[in-house]
C-alpha positions in Angstrom: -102.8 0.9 5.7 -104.3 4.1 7.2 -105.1 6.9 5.1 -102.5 9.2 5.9 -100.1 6.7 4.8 -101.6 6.1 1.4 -101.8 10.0 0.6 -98.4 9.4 1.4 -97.5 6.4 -0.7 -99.2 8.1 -4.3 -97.7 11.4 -3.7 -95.4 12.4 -6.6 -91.8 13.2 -5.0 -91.3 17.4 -5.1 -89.2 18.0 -7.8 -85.6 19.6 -6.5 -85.7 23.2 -7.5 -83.0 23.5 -10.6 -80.1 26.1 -9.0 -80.4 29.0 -10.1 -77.7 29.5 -13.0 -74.6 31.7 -12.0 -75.8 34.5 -14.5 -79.0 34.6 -12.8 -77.4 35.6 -9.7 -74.7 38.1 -11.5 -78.2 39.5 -12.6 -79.8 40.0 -9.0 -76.3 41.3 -8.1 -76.3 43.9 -10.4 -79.8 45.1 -9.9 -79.6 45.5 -5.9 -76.5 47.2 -6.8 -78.1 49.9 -8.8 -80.9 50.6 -6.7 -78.5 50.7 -3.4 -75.8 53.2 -5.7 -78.2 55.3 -6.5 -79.7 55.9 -2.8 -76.3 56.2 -1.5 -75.7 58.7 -4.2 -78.7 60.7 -3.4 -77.7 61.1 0.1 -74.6 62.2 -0.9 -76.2 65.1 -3.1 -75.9 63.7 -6.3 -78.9 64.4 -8.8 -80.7 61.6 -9.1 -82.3 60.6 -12.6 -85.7 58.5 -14.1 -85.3 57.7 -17.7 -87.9 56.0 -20.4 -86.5 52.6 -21.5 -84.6 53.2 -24.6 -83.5 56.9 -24.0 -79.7 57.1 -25.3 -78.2 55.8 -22.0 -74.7 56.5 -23.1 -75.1 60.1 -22.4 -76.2 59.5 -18.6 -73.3 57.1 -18.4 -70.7 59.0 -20.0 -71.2 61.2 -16.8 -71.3 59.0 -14.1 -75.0 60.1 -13.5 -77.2 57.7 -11.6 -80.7 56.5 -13.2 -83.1 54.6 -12.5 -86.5 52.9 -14.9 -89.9 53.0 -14.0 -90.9 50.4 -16.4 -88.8 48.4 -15.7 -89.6 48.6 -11.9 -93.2 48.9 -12.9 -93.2 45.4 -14.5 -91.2 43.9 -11.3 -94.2 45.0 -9.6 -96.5 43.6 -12.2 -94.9 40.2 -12.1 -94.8 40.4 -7.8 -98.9 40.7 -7.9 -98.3 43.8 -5.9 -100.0 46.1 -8.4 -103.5 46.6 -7.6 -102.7 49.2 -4.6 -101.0 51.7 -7.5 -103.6 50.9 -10.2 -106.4 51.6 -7.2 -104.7 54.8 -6.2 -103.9 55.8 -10.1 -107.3 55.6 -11.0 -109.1 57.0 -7.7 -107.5 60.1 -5.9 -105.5 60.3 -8.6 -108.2 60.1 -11.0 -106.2 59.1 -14.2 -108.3 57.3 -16.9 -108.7 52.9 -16.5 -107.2 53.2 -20.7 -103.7 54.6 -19.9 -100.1 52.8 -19.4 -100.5 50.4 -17.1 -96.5 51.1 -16.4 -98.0 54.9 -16.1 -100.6 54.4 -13.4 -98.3 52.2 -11.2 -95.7 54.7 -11.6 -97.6 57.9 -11.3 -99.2 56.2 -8.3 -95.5 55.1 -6.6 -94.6 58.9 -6.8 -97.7 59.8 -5.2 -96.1 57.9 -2.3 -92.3 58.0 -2.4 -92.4 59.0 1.2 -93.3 55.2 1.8 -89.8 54.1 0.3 -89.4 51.8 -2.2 -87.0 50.5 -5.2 -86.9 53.9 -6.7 -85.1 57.1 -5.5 -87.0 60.4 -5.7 -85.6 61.9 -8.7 -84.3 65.5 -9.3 -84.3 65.0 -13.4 -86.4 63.2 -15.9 -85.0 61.6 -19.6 -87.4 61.0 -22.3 -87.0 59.7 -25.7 -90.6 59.3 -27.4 -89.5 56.5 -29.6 -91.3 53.7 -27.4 -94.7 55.6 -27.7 -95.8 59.0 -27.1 -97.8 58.2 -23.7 -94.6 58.2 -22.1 -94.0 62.1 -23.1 -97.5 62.7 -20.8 -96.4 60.4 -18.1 -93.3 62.4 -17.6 -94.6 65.8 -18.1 -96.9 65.0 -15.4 -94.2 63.9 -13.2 -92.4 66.7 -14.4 -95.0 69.0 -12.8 -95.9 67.0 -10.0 -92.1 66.5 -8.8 -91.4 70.1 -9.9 -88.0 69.0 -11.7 -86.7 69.9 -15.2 -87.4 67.0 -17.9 -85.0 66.5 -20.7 -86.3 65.1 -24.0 -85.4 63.4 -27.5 -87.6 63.7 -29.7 -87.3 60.6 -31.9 -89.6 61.6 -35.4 -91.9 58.5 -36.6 -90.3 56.6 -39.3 -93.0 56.5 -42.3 -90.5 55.1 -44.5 -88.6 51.8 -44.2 -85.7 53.9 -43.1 -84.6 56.8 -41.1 -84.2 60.0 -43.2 -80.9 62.0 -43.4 -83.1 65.1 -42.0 -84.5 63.1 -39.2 -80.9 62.0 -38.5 -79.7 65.9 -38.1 -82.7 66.6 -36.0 -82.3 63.8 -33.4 -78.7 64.6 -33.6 -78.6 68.4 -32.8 -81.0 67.5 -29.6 -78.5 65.0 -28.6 -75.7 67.6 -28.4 -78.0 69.9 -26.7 -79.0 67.3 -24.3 -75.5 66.8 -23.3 -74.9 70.5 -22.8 -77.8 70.3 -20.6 -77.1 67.8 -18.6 -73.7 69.2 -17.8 -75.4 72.4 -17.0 -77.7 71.2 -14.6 -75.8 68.1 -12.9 -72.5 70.5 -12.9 -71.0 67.5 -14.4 -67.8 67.8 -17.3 -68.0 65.9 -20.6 -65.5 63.3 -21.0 -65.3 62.9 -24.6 -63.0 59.6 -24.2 -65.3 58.1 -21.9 -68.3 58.5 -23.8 -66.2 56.6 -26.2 -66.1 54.1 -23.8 -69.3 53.7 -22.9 -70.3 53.3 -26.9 -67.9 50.6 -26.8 -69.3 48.8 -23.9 -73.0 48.9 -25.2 -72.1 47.8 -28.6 -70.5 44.6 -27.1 -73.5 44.1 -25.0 -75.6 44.4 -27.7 -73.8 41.7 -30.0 -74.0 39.5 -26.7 -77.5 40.0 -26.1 -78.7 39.2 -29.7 -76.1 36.0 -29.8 -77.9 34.9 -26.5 -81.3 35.4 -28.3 -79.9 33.9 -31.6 -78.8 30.9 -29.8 -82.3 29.7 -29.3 -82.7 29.0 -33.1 -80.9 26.0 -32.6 -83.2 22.6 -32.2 -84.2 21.6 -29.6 -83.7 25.1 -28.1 -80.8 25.3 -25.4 -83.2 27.6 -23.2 -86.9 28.0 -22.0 -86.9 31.4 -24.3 -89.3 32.6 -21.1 -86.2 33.4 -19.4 -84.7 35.7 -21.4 -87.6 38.0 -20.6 -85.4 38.2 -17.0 -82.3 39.1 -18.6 -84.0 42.3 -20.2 -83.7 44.4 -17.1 -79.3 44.1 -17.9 -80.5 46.1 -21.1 -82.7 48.4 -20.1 -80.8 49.3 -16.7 -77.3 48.9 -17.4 -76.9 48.8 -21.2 -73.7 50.8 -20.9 -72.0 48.8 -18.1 -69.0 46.0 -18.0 -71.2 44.5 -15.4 -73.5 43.2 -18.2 -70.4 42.5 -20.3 -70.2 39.7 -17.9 -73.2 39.1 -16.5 -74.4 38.8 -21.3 -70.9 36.6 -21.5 -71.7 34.4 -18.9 -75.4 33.7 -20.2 -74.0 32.9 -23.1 -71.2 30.5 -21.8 -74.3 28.8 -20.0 -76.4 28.4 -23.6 -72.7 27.1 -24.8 -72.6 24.6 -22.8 -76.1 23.6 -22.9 -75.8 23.0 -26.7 -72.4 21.0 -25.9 -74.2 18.9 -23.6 -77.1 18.2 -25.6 -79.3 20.0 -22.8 -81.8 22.7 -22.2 -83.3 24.9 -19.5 -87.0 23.8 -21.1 -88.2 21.4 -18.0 -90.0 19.4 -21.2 -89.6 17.7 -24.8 -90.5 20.4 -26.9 -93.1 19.5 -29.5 -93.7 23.3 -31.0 -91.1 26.7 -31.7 -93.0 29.4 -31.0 -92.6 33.2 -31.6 -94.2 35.3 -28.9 -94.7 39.3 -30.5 -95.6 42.0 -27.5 -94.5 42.7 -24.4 -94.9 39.7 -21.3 -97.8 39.3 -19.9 -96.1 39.9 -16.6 -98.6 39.3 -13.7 -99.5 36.1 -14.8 -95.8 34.8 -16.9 -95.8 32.0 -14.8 -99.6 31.2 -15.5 -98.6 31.8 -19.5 -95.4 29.2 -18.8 -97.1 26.6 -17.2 -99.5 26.7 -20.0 -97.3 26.6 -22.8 -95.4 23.8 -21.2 -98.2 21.4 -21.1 -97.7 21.4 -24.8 -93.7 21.1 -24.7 -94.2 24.9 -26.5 -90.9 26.7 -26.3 -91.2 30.2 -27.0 -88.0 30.6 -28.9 -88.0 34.0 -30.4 -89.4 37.5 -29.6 -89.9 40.6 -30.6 -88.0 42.6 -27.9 -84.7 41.6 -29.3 -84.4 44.2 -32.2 -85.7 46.6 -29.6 -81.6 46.6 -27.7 -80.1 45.9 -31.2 -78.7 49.5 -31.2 -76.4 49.3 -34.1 -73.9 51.7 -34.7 -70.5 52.9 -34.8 -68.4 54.0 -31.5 -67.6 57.6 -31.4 -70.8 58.1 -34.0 -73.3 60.1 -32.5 -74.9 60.1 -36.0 -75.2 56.6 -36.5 -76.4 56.6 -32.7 -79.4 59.5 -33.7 -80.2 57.1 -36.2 -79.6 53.8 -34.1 -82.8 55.4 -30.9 -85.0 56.3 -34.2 -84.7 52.8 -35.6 -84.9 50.2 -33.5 -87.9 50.5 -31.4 -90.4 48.9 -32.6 -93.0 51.6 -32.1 -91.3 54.4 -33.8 -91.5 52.6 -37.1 -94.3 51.8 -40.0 -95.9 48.7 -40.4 -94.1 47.6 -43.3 -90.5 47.1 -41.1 -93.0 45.9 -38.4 -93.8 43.2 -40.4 -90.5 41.9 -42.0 -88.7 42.0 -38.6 -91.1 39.7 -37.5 -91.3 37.5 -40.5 -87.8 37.3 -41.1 -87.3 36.2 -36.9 -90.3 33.7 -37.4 -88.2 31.9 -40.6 -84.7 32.4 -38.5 -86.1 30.3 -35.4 -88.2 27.8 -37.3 -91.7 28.9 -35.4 -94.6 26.7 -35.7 -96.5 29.4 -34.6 -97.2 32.7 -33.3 -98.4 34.1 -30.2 -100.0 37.5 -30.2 -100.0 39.9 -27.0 -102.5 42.4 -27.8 -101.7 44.2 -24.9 -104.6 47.3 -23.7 -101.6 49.2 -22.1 -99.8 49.6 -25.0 -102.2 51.1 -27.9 -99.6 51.8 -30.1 -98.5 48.3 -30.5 -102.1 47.5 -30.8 -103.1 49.3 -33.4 -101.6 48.0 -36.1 -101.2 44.1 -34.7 -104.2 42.8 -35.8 -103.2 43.6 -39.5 -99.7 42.9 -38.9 -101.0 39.3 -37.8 -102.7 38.7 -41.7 -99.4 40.1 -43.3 -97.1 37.6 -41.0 -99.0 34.8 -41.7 -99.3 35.4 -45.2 -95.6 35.9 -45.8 -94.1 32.6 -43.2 -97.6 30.6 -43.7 -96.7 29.8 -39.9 -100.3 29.6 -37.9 -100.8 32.2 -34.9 -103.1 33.3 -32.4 -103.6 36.1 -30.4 -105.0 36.9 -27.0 -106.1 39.6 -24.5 -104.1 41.0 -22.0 -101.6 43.7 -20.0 -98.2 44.2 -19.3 -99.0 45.0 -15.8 -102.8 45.6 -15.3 -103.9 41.9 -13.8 -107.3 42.8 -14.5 -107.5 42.6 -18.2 -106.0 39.2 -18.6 -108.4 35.7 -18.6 -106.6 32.6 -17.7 -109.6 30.6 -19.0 -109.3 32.7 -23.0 -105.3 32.4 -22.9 -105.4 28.2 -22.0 -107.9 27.9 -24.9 -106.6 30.2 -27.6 -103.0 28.1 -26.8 -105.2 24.5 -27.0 -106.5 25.7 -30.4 -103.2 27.0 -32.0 -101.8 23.4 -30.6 -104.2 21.6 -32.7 -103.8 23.5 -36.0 -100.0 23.4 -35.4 -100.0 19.4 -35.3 -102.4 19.1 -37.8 -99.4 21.0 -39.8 -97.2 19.5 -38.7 -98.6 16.1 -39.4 -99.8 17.5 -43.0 -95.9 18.3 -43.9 -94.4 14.6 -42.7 -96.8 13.1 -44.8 -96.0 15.1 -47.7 
């Protein structure tokens, strides 16, 4: 037998590729519509919006305005490898400093060269709400300045306490009715008080949708590789306020329905260990970070972005809503709520251990995450490790740390394991 034939003979069969699930394709739907919507609406004269991630949406949508979110492109771009051109120009001719946003350099860098075309429409406005971190307030006054457009803010108050104050609830309030007077103002748009309602409606449904689809992975074994869910984020970031992520969030579900029917799971392997994952992905290398994990038959199974969309409050409310953009973002609130979030997600899912992202884009997650890893740990008991990396900066990731930090969590999570079956 020749050679040739023999490499032929012991080569493993390819896999078939598993079809992509009908929500998946909803999903990629919905996001080429957006982007094509808002150019066609820009050439048509409409004013064009960029927005932080968890600004109050429903205002934008409530008029019918167009808007679009860097970060969310930002970490497409990230997870394409196609970010080292905007980090080189960000932190050359640009001259911003190597410790900023990743999301920020890519970003400041792809307005730099809008005349190239791209995902993102040149913008005539800019929506900021402060309660992810306060680097994004810099990012967009600089774009603000550079672009020469008006920049509309909410200022969100830090929440020292484990709750937001009445005071803090009039204050974010009264900027939301000024922000809506604004808007009108400068987009020449009318408020349509009954389909603002509308639009509360819509996003409360897609946030009970989006947190069942999470919740669903406490089941065991877990219906889902909890990686994927990571995809699904852009439906709440993008479209929050949308019926096309009604169905795009009730057809996920029907999928993880089905799955637990069946007795099946999106997980390629047996799992062996629950993980929770705390920070945002690790997107230039998420396939690097999957293929690792799956060598141990580690599901990550819960996360701490969920809480982050869980905007919780009555329709017609804009109250409960001032209260709902002060709460729930992780960053906007003291280590104590930090804390028992996490805990009380680690317990709901069963974890046998946690992963920590400590992320150098995002310092203010950092900060406190070291500490906040003692505290968990202490309160579940659950093991956990952490390792070094970016949301969208390739360059401060190491394969090499992450695939040993996961082989020594592995072995103090069986030896665990083991420990408890024996008693």
């Amino acid at each position: 037998m020749s050679e040739n034939n023999k490499a032929t003979e012991q080569a493993a069969p390819a896999k078939p590729k598993r079809p992509k699930p009908k929500s998946m394709i909803m999903l990629n739907e919905q996001t080429a519509a957006l982007a094509e919507n808002t150019r066609k609406a820009k050439e048509k004269g409409e004013k064009i919006g960029w927005s932080t991630s968890i600004f109050p949406q429903e205002i934008p949508e409530a008029l019918g305005l167009y808007i679009q979110y860097p970060e969310n492109v930002g970490a497409g771009i990230a997870a394409r490898k196609q970010a080292d051109p905007y980090l080189q120009t960000a932190e050359g001719p640009l001259e911003y400093n190597n410790d900023i946003c990743s999301y920020a350099k890519i970003n400041l860098a792809y307005a730099e060269a809008m005349n190239e075309g791209g995902t993102l429409v040149m913008p005539d406005f800019l929506l900021v709400a402060n309660n992810i971190c306060n680097q994004v307030t810099k990012w967009f006054e600089n774009l603000s300045k550079t672009l020469n457009i008006p920049l509309f803010m909410i200022d969100t108050c830090y929440n020292s306490e484990d709750y937001v104050t009445e005071s803090r609830v009039k204050y974010i309030r009264s900027q939301l009715d000024q922000c809506i007077k604004d808007l009108c103002e400068f987009t020449g748009k009318e408020w349509d008080e009954k389909r603002f309602i509308e639009v509360m409606d819509i996003s409360a449904k897609n946030k009970e949708l989006w947190i069942r689809a999470n919740e669903l992975l406490a089941n065991e074994p877990a219906p889902m590789n909890g990686f994927e869910l990571f995809n699904y984020m852009s439906t709440m970031v993008c479209n929050r306020g949308k019926a096309s992520t009604t169905e795009i969030l009730t057809q996920l579900n029907n999928e993880i329905d089905e799955h637990l029917k069946n007795g099946t799971s999106t997980y390629p392997v047996e799992q062996q260990y629950r993980i929770f994952w705390d920070g945002i992905a690790c997107w230039p290398y998420l396939g690097h970070n999957l293929r690792t994990l799956k060598q141990y038959g580690i599901n990550m199974v819960g996360s701490g972005y969920v809480k982050a969309w869980a905007l919780d409050y009555e329709s017609n409310d804009l109250d409960g809503m001032a209260k709902a953009y002060s709460y729930c973002p992780a960053n906007n609130n003291n280590m104590s709520t930090f804390i028992k979030r996490r805990a009380d997600a680690i317990k709901q899912f069963n974890c046998d251990g946690v992963i920590f992202h400590i992320n150098r884009a995002c310092k203010v997650m950092d900060c406190q995450q070291l500490e906040a890893h003692r505290r968990i740990s202490e309160i579940t008991g659950v093991p956990y490790v952490g390792f070094d990396g970016d949301q969208a900066d390739y360059r401060n990731f190491s394969e090499a740390q992450f695939e040993t930090r996961i082989q020594g969590l592995v072995e103090v999570m069986k030896a665990r394991k083991e420990a408890q079956n024996n008693g």
